[in-house]
C-alpha positions as protocol buffer text, in pm:
chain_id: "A"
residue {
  index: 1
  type: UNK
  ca { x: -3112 y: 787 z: 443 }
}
residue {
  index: 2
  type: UNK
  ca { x: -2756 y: 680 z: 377 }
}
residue {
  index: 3
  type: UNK
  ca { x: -2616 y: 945 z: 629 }
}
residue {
  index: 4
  type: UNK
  ca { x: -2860 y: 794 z: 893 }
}
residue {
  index: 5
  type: UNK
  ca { x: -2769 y: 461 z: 860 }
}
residue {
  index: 6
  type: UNK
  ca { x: -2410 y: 545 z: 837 }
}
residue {
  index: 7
  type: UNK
  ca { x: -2481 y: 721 z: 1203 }
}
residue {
  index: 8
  type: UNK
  ca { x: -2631 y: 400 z: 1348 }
}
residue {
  index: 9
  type: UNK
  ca { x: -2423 y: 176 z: 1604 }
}
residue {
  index: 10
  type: UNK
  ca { x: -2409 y: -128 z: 1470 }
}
residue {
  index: 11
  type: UNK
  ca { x: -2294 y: 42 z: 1164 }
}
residue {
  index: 12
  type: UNK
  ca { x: -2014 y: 200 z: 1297 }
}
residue {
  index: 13
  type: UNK
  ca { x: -1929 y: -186 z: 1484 }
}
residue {
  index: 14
  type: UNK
  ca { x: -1984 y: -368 z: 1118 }
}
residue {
  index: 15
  type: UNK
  ca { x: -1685 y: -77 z: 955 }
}
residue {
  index: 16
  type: UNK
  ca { x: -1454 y: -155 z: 1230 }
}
residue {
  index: 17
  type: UNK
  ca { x: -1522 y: -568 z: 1243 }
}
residue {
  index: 18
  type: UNK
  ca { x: -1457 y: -507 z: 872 }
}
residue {
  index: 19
  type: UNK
  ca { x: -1153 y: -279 z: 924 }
}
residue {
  index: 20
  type: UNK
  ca { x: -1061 y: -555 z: 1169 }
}
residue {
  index: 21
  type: UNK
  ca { x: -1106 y: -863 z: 949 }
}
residue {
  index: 22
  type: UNK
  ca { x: -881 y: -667 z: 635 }
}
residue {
  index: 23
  type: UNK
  ca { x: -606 y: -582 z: 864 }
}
residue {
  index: 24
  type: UNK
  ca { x: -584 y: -951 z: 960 }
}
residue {
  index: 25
  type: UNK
  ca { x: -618 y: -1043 z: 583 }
}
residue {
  index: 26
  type: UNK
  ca { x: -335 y: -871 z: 453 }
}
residue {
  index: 27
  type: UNK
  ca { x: -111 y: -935 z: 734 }
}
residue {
  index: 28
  type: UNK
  ca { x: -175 y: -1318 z: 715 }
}
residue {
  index: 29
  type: UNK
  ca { x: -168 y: -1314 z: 302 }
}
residue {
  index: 30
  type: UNK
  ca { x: 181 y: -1090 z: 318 }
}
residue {
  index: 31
  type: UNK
  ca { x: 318 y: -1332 z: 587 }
}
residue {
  index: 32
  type: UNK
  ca { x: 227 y: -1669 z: 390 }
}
residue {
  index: 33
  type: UNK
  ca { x: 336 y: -1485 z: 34 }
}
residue {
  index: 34
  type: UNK
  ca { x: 655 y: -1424 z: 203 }
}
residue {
  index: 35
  type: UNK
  ca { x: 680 y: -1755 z: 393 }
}
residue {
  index: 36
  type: UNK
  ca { x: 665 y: -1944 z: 42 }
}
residue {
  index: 37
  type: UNK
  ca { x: 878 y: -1723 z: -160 }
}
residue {
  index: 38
  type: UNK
  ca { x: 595 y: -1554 z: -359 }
}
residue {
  index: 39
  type: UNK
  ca { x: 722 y: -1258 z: -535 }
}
residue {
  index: 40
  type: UNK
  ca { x: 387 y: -1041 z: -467 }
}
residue {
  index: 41
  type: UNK
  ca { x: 285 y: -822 z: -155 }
}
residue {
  index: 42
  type: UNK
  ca { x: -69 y: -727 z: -75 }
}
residue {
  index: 43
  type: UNK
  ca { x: -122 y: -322 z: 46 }
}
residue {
  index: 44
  type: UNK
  ca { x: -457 y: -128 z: 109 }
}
residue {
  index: 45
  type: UNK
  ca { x: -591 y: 146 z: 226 }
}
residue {
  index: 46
  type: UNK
  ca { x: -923 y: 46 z: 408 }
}
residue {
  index: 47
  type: UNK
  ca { x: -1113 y: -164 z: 208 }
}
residue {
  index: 48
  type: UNK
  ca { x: -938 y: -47 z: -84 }
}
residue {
  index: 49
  type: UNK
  ca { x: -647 y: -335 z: -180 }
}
residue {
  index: 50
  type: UNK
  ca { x: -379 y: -418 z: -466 }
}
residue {
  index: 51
  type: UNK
  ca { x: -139 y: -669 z: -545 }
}
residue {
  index: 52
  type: UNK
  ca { x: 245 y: -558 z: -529 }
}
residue {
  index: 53
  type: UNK
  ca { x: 486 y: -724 z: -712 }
}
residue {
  index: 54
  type: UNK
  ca { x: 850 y: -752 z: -523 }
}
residue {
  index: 55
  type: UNK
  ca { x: 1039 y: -859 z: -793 }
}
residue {
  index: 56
  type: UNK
  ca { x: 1066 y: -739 z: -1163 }
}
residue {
  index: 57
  type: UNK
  ca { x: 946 y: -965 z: -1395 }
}
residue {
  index: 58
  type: UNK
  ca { x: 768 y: -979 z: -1757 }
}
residue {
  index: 59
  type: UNK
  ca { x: 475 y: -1243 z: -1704 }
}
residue {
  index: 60
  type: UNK
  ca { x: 318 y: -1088 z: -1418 }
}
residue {
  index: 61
  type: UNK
  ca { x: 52 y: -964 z: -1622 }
}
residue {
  index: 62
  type: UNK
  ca { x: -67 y: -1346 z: -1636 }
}
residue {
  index: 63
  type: UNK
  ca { x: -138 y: -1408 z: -1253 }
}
residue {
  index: 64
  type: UNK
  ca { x: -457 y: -1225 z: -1303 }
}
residue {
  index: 65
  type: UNK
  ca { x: -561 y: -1551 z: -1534 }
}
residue {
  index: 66
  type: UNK
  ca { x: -420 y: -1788 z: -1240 }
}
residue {
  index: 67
  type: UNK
  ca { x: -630 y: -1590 z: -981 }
}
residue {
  index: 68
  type: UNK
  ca { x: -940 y: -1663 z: -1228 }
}
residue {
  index: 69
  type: UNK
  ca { x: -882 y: -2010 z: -1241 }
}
residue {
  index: 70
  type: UNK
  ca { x: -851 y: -2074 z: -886 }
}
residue {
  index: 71
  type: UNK
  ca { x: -1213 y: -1868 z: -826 }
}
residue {
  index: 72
  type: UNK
  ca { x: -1079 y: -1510 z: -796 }
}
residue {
  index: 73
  type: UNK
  ca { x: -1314 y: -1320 z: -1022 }
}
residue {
  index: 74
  type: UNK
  ca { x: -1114 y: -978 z: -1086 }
}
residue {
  index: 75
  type: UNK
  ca { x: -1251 y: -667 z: -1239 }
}
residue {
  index: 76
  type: UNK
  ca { x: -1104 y: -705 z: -1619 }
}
residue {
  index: 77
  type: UNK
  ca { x: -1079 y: -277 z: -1613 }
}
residue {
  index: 78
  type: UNK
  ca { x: -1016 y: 6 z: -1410 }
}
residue {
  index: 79
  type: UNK
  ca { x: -650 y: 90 z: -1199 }
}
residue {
  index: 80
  type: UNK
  ca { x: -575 y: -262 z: -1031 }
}
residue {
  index: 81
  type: UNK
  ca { x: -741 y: -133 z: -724 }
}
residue {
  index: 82
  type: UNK
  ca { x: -980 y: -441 z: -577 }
}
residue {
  index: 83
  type: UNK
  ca { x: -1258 y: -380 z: -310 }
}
residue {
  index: 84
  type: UNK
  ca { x: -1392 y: -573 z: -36 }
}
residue {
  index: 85
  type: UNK
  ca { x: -1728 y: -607 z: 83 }
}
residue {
  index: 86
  type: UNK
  ca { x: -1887 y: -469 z: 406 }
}
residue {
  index: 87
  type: UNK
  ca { x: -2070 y: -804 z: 397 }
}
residue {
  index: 88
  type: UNK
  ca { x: -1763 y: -1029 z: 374 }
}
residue {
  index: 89
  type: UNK
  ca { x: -1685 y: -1265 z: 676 }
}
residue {
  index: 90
  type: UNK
  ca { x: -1388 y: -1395 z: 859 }
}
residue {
  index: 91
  type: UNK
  ca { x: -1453 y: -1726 z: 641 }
}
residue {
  index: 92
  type: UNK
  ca { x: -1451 y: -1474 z: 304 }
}
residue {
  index: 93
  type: UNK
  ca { x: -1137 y: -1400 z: 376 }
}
residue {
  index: 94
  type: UNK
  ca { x: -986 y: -1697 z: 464 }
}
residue {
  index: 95
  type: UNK
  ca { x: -1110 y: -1826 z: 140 }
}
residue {
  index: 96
  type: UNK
  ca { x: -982 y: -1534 z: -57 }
}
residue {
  index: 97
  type: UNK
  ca { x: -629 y: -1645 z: 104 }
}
residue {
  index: 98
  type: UNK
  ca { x: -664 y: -2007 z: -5 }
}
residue {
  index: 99
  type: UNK
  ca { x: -772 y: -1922 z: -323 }
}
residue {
  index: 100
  type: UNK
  ca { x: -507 y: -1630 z: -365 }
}
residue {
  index: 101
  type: UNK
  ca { x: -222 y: -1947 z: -300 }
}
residue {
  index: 102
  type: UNK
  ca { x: -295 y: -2140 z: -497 }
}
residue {
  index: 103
  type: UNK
  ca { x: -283 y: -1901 z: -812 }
}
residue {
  index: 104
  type: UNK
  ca { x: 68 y: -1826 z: -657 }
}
residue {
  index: 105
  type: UNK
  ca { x: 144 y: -2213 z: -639 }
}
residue {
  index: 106
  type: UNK
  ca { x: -3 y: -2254 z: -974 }
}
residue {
  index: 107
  type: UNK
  ca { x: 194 y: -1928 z: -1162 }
}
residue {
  index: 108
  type: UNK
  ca { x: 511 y: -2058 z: -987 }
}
residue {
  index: 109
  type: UNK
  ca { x: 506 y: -2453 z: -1115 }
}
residue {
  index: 110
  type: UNK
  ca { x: 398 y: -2256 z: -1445 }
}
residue {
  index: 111
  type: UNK
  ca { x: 724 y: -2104 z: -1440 }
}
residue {
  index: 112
  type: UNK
  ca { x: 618 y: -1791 z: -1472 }
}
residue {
  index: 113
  type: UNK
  ca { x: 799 y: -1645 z: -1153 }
}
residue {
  index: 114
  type: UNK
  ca { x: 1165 y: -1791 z: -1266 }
}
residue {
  index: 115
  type: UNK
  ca { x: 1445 y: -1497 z: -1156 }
}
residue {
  index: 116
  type: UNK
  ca { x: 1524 y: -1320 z: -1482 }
}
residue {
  index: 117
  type: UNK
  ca { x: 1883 y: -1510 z: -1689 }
}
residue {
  index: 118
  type: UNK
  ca { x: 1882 y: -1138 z: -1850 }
}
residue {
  index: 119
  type: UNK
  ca { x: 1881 y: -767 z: -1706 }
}
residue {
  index: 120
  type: UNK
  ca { x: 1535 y: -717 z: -1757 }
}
residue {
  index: 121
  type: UNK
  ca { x: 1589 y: -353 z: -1796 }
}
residue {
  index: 122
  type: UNK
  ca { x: 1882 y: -314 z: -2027 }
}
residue {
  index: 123
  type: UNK
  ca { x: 1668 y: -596 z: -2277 }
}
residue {
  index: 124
  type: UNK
  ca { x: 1392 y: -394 z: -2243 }
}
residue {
  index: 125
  type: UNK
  ca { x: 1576 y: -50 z: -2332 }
}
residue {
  index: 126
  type: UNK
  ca { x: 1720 y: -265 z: -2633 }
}
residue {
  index: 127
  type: UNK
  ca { x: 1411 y: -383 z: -2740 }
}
residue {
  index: 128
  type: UNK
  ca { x: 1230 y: -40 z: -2714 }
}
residue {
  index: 129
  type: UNK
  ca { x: 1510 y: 116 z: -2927 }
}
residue {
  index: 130
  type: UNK
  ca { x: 1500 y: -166 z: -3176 }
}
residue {
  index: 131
  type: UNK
  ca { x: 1161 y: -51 z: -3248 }
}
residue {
  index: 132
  type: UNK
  ca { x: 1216 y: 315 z: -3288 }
}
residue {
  index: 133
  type: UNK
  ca { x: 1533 y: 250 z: -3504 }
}
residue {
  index: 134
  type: UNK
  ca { x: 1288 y: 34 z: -3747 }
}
residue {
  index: 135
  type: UNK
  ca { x: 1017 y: 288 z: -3768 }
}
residue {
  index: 136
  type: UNK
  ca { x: 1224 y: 624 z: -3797 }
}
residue {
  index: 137
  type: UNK
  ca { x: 1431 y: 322 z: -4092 }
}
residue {
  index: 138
  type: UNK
  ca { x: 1066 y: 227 z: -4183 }
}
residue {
  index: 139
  type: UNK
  ca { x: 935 y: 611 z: -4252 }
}
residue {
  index: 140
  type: UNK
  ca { x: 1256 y: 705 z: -4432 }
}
residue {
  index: 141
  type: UNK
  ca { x: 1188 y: 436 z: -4709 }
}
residue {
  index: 142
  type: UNK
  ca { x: 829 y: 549 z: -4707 }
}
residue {
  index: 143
  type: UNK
  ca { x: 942 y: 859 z: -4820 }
}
């Protein structure tokens, strides 16, 4: 049944109003994320579509809850890969894009996008070694 419908004209016209209507999405989001300074890019593959991050940074992790408050329901598992809907509209997606700035508005008065004071990097590699140190310290006490 599925192979039959997927054969049918006005399916083949809804997958390329859809491929249509994401193209125009992420072009629009990337262009306003960029436009305002945002330090995320949007990407996809068809309907398949992630969030980029264009700068390095510890907090991003927390944009997911700023996406949640603004209406963005997210998938709380899985790779970070997001999905539209065959069903979704033009006005979907220009909702999505509303919502999807104002998380960005609201993580950046949160301060959460502030350019690193430190090398983000090096204080990681210290931090990681720190650890080690202490537990190869903490098993030689154990001992």
């Amino acid at each position: 049944a599925f192979l039959k419908w997927l054969q049918k004209p006005e399916t083949i016209q809804s997958y390329d109003v859809m491929r249509e209507n994401i193209d125009s999405f992420i072009s629009r989001a990337n262009a306003s994320l960029e436009k305002k300074g945002y330090p995320i890019k949007l990407t996809h593959w068809f309907s398949v579509w992630s969030i980029l991050y264009t700068d390095p940074g510890r907090f991003h992790w927390m944009f997911q809850y700023y996406l949640k408050d603004a209406g963005v329901n997210l998938s709380w598992v899985g790779t970070g890969r997001l999905l539209f809907s065959l069903e979704w509209t033009r006005a979907d997606y220009d909702r999505l894009l509303e919502r999807l700035l104002v998380a960005c508005e609201e993580m950046k008065k949160g301060g959460w996008w502030e350019p690193p004071v430190a090398n983000i990097k090096q204080r990681l590699g210290i931090e990681v070694a720190t650890a080690v140190a202490k537990n190869i310290l903490g098993s030689f006490s154990q001992s």
